[in-house]
One Martini backbone bead per residue (centre of mass of N, CA, C, O) as a GRO file, in nm:
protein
  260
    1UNK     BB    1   3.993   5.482  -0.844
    2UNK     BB    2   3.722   5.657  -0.720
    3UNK     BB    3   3.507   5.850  -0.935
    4UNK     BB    4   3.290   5.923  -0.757
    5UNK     BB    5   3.431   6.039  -0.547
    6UNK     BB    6   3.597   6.257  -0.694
    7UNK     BB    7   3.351   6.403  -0.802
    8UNK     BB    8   3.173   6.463  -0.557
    9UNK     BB    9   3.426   6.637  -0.433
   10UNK     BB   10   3.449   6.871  -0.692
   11UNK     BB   11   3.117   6.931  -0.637
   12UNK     BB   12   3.142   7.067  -0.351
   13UNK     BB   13   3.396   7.261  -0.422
   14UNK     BB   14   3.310   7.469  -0.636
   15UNK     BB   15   3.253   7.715  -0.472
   16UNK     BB   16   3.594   7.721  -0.330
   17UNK     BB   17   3.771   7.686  -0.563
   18UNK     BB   18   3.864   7.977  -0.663
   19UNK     BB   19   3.991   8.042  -0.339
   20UNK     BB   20   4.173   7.802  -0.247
   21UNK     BB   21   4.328   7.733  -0.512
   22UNK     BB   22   4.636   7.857  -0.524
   23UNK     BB   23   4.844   7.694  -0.656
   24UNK     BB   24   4.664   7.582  -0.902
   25UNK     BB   25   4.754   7.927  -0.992
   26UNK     BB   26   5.025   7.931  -1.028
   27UNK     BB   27   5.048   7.668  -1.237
   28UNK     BB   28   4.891   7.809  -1.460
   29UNK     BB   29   5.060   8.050  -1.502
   30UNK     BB   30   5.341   7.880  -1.549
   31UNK     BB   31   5.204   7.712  -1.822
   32UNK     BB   32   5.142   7.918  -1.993
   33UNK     BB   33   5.412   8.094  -2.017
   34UNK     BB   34   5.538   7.823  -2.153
   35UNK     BB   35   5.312   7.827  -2.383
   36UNK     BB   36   5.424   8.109  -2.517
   37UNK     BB   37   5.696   8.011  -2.559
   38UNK     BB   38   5.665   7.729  -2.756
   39UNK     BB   39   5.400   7.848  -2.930
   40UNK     BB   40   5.408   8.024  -3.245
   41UNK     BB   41   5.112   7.951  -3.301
   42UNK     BB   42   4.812   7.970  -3.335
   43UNK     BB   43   4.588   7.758  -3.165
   44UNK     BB   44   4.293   7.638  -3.284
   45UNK     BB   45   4.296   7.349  -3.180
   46UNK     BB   46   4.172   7.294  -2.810
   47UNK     BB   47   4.237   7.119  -2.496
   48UNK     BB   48   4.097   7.056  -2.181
   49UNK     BB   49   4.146   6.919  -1.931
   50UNK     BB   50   4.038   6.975  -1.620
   51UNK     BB   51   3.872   7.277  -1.571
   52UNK     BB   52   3.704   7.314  -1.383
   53UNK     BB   53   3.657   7.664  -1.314
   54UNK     BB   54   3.823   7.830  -1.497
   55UNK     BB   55   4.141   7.921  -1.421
   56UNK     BB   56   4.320   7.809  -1.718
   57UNK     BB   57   4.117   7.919  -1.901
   58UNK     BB   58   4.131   8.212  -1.887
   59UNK     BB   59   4.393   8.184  -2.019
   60UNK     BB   60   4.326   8.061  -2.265
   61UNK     BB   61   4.182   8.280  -2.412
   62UNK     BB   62   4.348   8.531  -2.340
   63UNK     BB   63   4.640   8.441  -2.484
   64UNK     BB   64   4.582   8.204  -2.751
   65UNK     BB   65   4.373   8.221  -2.893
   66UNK     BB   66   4.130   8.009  -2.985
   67UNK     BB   67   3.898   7.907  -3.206
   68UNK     BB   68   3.887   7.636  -3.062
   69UNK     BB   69   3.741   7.510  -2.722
   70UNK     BB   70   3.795   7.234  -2.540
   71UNK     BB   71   3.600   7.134  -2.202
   72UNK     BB   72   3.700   6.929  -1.959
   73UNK     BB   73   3.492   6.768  -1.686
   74UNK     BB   74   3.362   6.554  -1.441
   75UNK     BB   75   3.224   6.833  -1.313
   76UNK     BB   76   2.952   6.966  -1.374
   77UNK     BB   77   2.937   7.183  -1.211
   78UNK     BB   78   3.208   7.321  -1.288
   79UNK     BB   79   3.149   7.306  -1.592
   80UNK     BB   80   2.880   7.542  -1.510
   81UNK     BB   81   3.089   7.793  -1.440
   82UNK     BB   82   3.240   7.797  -1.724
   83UNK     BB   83   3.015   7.855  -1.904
   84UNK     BB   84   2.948   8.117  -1.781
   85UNK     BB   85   3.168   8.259  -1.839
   86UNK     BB   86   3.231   8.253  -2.133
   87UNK     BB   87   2.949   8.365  -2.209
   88UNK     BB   88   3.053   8.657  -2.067
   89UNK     BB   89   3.341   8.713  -2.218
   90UNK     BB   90   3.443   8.466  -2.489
   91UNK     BB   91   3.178   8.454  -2.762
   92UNK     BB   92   3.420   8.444  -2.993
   93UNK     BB   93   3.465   8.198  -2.898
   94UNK     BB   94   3.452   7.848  -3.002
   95UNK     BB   95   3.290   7.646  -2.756
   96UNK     BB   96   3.328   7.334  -2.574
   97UNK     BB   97   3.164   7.074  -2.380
   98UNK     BB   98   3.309   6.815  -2.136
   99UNK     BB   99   3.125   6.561  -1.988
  100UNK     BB  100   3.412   6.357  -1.806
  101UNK     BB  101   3.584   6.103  -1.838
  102UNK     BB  102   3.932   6.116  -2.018
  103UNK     BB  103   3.995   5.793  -2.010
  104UNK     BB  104   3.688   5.739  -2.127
  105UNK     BB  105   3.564   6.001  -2.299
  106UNK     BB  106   3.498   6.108  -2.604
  107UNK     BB  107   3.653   6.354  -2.802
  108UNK     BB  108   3.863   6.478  -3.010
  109UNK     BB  109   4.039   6.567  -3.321
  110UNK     BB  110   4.279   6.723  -3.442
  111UNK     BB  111   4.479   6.837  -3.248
  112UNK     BB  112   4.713   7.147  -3.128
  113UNK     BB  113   4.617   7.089  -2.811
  114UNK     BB  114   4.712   6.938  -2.506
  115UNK     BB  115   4.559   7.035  -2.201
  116UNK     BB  116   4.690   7.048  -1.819
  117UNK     BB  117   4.571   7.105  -1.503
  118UNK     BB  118   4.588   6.953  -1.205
  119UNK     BB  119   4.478   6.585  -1.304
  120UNK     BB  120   4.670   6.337  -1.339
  121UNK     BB  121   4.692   6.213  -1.107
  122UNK     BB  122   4.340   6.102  -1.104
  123UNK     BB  123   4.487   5.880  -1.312
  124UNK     BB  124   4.510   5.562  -1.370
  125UNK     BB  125   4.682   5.581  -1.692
  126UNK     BB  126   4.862   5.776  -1.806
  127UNK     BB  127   4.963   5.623  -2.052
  128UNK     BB  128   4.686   5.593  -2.168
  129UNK     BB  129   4.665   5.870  -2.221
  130UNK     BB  130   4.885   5.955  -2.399
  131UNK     BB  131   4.842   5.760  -2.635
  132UNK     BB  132   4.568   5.875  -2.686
  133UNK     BB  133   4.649   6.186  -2.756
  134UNK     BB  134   4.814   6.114  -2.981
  135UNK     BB  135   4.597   6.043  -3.186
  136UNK     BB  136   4.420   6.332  -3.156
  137UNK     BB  137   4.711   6.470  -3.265
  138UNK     BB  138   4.830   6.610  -3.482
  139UNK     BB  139   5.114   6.671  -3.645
  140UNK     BB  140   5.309   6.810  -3.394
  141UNK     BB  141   5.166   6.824  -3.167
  142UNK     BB  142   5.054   6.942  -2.793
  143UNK     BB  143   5.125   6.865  -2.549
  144UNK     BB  144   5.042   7.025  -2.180
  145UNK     BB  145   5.140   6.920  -1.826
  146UNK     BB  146   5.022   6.941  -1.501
  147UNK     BB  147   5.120   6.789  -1.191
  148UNK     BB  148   5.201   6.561  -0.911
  149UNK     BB  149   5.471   6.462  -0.724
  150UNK     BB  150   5.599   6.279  -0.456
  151UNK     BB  151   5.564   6.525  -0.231
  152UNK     BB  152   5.305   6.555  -0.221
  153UNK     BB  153   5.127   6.612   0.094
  154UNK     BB  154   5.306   6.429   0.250
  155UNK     BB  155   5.196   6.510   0.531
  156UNK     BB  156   4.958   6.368   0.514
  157UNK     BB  157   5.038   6.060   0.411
  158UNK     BB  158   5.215   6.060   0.701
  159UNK     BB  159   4.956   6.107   0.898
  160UNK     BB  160   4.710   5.942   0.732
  161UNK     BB  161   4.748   5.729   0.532
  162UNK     BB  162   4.678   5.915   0.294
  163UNK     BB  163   4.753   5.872  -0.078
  164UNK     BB  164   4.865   5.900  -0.337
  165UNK     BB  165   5.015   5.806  -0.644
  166UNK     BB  166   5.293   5.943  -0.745
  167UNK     BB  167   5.472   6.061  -1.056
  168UNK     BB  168   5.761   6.109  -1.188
  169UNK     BB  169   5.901   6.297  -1.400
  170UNK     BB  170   6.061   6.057  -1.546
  171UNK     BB  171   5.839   5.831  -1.579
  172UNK     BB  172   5.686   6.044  -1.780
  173UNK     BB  173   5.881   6.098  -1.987
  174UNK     BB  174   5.949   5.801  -2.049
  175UNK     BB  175   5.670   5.762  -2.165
  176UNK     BB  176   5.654   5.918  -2.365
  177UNK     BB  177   5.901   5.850  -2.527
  178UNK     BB  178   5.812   5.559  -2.621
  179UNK     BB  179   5.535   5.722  -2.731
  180UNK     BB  180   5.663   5.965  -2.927
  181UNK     BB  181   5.767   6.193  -2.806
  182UNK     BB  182   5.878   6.489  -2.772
  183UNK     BB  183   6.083   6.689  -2.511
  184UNK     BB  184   6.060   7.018  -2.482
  185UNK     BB  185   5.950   7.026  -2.130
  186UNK     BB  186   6.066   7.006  -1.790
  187UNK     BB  187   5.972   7.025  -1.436
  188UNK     BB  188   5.962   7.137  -1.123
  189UNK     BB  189   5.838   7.194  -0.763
  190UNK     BB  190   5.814   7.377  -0.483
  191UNK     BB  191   5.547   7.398  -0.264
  192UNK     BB  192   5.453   7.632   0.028
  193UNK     BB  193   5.214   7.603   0.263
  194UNK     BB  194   5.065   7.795   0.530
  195UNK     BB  195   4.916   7.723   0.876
  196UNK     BB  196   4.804   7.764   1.196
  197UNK     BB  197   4.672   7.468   1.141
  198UNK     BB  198   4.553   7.153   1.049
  199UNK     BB  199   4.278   7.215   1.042
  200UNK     BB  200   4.336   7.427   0.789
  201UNK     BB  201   4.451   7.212   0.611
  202UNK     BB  202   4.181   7.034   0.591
  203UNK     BB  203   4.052   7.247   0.453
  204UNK     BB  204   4.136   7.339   0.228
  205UNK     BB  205   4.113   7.040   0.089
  206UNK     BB  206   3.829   7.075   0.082
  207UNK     BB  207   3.787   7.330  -0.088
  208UNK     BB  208   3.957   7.141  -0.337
  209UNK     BB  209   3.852   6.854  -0.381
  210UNK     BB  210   4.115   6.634  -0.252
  211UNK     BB  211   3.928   6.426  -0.056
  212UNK     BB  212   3.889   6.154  -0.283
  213UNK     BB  213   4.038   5.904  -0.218
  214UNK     BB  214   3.883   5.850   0.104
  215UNK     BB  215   3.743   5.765   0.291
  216UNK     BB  216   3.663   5.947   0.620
  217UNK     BB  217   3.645   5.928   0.921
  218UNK     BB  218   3.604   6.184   1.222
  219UNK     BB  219   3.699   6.188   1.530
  220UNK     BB  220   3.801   6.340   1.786
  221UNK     BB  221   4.068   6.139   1.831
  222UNK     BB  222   4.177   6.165   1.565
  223UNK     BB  223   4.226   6.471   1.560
  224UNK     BB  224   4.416   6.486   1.774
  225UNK     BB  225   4.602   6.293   1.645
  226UNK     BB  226   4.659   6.457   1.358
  227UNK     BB  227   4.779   6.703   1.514
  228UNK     BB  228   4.996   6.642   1.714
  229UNK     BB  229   5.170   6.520   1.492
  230UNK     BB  230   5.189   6.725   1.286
  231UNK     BB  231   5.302   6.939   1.453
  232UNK     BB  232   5.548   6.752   1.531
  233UNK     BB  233   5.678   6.799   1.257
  234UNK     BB  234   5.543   7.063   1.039
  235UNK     BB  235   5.658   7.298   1.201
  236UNK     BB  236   5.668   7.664   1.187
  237UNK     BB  237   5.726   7.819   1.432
  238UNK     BB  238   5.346   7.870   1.425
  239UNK     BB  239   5.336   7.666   1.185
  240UNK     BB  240   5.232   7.476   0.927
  241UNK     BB  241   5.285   7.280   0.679
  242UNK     BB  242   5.249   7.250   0.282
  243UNK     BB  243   5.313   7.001   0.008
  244UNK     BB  244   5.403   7.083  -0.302
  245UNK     BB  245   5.476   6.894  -0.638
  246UNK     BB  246   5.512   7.061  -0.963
  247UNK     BB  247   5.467   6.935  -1.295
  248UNK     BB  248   5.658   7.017  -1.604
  249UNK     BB  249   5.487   6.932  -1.963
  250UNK     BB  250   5.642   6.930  -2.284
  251UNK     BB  251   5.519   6.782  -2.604
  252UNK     BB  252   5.570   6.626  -2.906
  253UNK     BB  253   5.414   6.505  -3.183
  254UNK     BB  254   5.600   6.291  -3.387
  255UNK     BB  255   5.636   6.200  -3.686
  256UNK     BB  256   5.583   5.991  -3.939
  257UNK     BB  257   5.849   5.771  -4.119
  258UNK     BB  258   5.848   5.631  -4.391
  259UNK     BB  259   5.959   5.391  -4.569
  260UNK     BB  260   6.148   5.349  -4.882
   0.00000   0.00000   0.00000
């Protein structure tokens, strides 16, 4: 992963992904609904991994109300437009912000929830993500994040040979409970969005700032034969699709039980 250039394509996507992010506005409500299902009682203390433009965010204050949390995303943009909602919509709860990259810069502790949506996927490692969050949860407490499995934009990656590594649910499940989770709630989903052309298939990618896995100038030809190809494959009557493959898990991390 360059995180450089991650950081920098989600910061200049930063004004259009609040409307271009379609999917991960959906993602973000069937995750709070799971969560709202799941944990009993009022989360005092939450961490929000990748919070974007505050999606997510505003799910979570509106719903969970927490009295403190804390917003994490590794590009400043994004950071200062959640910032701006807080402070205009939220004042009543006390909200930190955290600008960095969340696989190694410093946290918080002692916390009854870290949640994140559409994130781990550009994470170098999520198991050692996974370990590090263990420690900063107090006993009982509560992982809860949304990724991306492996038929994720599929469509791009056999067209243009550029595409992340996506982890399966089973293998995400495995590494939790490795690492001493219970597994509370996995499940998966395909979601499927229509384009009229490849080009806004492009388009669409670029706005929402996931265009960051690898450098790539586009020529004339290189474009005629990208839509060509999608074309030919992708079609679904005048149109083409693109597949997202949503994973939703819920973990809770075990108490330690000393021998006697």
């Amino acid at each position: 992963m360059d995180k450089q250039r991650i950081t920098s394509r989600f910061s200049k996507a930063a004004s259009t992904y609040q409307s271009a992010a379609i999917v991960q506005r959906q993602v973000a409500e069937k995750m709070i609904t799971l969560l709202q299902g799941t944990i009993p009682l009022r989360a005092e203390k939450v961490l929000e991994i990748g919070c974007g433009t505050g999606i997510f965010s505003r799910l979570l204050l509106q719903r969970l109300l927490p009295k403190q949390l804390f917003l994490n995303d590794i590009s400043l943009e994004m950071i200062t437009q959640v910032m701006a909602m807080v402070r205009s919509q939220h004042r009543s709860i006390q909200c930190s912000f955290i600008c960095g990259d969340a696989e190694i810069y410093p946290l918080p502790k002692q916390l009854d929830l870290i949640t994140s949506c559409s994130t781990i996927q550009w994470f170098e490692n999520p198991a050692a993500f996974f370990a590090r969050c263990h420690t900063l949860l107090h006993a009982d407490g509560i992982l809860a994040f949304s990724t991306f499995g492996e038929e994720n934009m599929r469509e791009i990656s056999t067209t243009t040979q550029v595409g992340l590594t996506y982890s399966s649910k089973s293998s995400l499940v495995a590494a939790l409970l490795a690492l001493d989770y219970e597994i509370l709630f996995a499940a998966e989903e395909l979601i499927r969005l229509y384009f009229d052309t490849p080009l806004q298939v492009l388009r669409h990618l670029k706005q929402t700032g996931v265009t960051g896995i690898k450098s790539q100038s586009w020529t004339k030809g290189k474009l005629q034969t990208y839509c060509t190809v999608y074309t030919a494959r992708y079609a679904v009557k005048t149109q083409v699709s693109l597949t997202y493959h949503p994973v939703y898990i819920i973990a809770k991390k075990r108490r330690s039980h000393n021998k006697k």
